[in-house]
Each structure stands twice: as C-alpha cells, then as structure tokens.
N, C-alpha and C positions, 0 to 999 in steps of 0.2 A: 508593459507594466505601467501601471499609474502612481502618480505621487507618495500614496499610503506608506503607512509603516509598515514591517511584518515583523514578526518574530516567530521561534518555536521554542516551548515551554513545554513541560512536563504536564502529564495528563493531570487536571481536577476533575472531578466528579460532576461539577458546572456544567462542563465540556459533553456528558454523553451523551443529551440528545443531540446536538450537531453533528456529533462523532458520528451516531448514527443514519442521520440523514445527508451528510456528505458520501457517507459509505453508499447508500441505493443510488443517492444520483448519479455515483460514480460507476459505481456496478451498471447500473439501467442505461449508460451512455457506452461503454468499454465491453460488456462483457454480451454482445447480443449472441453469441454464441449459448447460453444458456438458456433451458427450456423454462416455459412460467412456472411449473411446477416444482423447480430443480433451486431457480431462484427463491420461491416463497422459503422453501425448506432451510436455503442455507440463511434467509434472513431471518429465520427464527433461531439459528445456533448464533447468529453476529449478533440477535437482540440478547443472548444470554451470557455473554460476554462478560467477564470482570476483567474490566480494565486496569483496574490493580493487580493484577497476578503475572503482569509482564512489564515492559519500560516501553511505552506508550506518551508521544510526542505529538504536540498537536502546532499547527501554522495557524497562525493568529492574525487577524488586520490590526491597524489601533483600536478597532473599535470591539476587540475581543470577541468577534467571530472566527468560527474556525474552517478555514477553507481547505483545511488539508490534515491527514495525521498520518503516521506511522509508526508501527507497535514493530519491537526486536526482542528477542527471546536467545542469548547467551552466541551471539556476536552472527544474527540470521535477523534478515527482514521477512518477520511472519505477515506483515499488511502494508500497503502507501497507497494512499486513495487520497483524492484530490475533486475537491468540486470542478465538474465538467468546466466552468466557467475559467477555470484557472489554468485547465490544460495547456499548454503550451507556449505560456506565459513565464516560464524559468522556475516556477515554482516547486514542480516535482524535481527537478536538480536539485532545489535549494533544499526539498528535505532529505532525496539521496545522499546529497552531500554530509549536510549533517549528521548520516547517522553513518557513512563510512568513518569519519574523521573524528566525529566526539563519541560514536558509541561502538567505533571497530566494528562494521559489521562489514563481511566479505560472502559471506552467504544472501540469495532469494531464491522462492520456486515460482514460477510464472505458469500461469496457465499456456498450454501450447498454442490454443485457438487465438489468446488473444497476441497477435505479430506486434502493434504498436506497444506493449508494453516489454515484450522481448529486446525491439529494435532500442527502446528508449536505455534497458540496463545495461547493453552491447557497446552503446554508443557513450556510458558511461566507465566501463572497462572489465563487464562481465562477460564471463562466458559460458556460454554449458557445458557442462558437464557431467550429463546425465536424464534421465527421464522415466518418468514412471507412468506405466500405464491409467492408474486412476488420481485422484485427487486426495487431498487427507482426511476427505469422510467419507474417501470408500466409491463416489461418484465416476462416473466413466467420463472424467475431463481428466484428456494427460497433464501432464504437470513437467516442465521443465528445472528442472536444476540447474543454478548457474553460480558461478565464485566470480571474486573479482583474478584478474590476470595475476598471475604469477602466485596465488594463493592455493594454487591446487596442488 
C-alpha cells in the first residue's frame, strides 16, 4: 500500500459509474470462468442495479475514486469487487472487515469456480456451508454458501 488516504462511505449516486466499471474490471480479472455471453447478460442486470435499495459501501482514495464497493442485504454480503489493481493490497479485508464489524454481516455466496475468492473469505473466518447448483439468476455457476465460524 502507498501513502493515500482510503476510506469507505456510504454509496452516492456520484459513485455509479465507477461502481460500475470497478465491478467489469473486477469481474474481467476474477471471474474467467464465465462464458462472453454469460457475462454480457449478467452485466446488463449489474447496469440495472439501484443502488439505493440495499446498504452499499464504497472504498474511496482521497481523491474520491472508488476502488472497491460492497453492497449487504440484512446481515449477507450480496457483492465485494475491488479494482484488480488493488487486489491484494489489504484492501478487500479492509472492506470485509468493515462490513463484518460495522454492518454485522456473517453471511456470502461465492461463486465455486472462482477458488481465490473462496480461499480469501476462509482465510478470513468463513466457512461453507452449503451449495447450490446454479447461481441467483438461475445460470449454471454453483454457488457456494459460507457463514462466518461459529455463526452457523
């Protein structure tokens, strides 16, 4: 990590286009397990997104870009995308963290294909507990269920 400030703030409306171009990059880096056709599709349901109809947090520099967000839906991490650039820079903890600790979230589902993002929520104190054959739009990507320890 370099000198910068970060913070994470509560989603403006400022924020959606970044929101959404962190999300493809992030997708188009993590997620090569999805077919082009598969991706175009889901990025036309992430472009119709209202970002107000859940608690949607965004990672900020000082200079109010947003290099990372994650959206929770009644104590569940429904999204954490992180611009590729930030990967494993501490960044995705720092907004794990925050949403365990200030927004109680003990739930995620993680895609099964993608292993680095399994390994990352494991290594933070999730586990599985459970799995579904398809994804939540119905898509033939399993889906892993995980809580944090002792939450099950």
């Amino acid at each position: 990590m370099n000198s910068r400030n970060f913070s994470i703030q509560p989603y403006q409306h400022p924020f959606r286009k970044q929101i959404l171009t962190v999300w493809e990059k992030s997708v188009l880096a993590t997620h090569e397990f999805l077919t082009e056709g598969d991706f175009l599709e889901i990025k036309k349901m992430v472009e119709s997104i209202d970002f107000n109809e859940f608690e949607v947090h965004c990672l900020l520099d000082d200079q109010k870009q947003v290099l990372g967000f994650l959206g929770v839906l009644n104590g569940k991490i429904e999204m954490l995308f992180l611009d590729p650039f930030w990967i494993g820079n501490g960044m995705g903890k720092l907004l794990l963290d925050f949403a365990k600790v200030k927004l109680n979230c003990k739930e995620v589902d993680v895609n099964e294909q993608n292993e680095s993002a399994r390994k990352f929520y494991e290594k933070s104190g999730f586990e599985v507990v459970g799995r579904s054959e398809k994804d939540g739009a119905g898509m033939d990507y399993p889906i892993l269920h995980m809580k944090l320890k002792n939450e099950t």
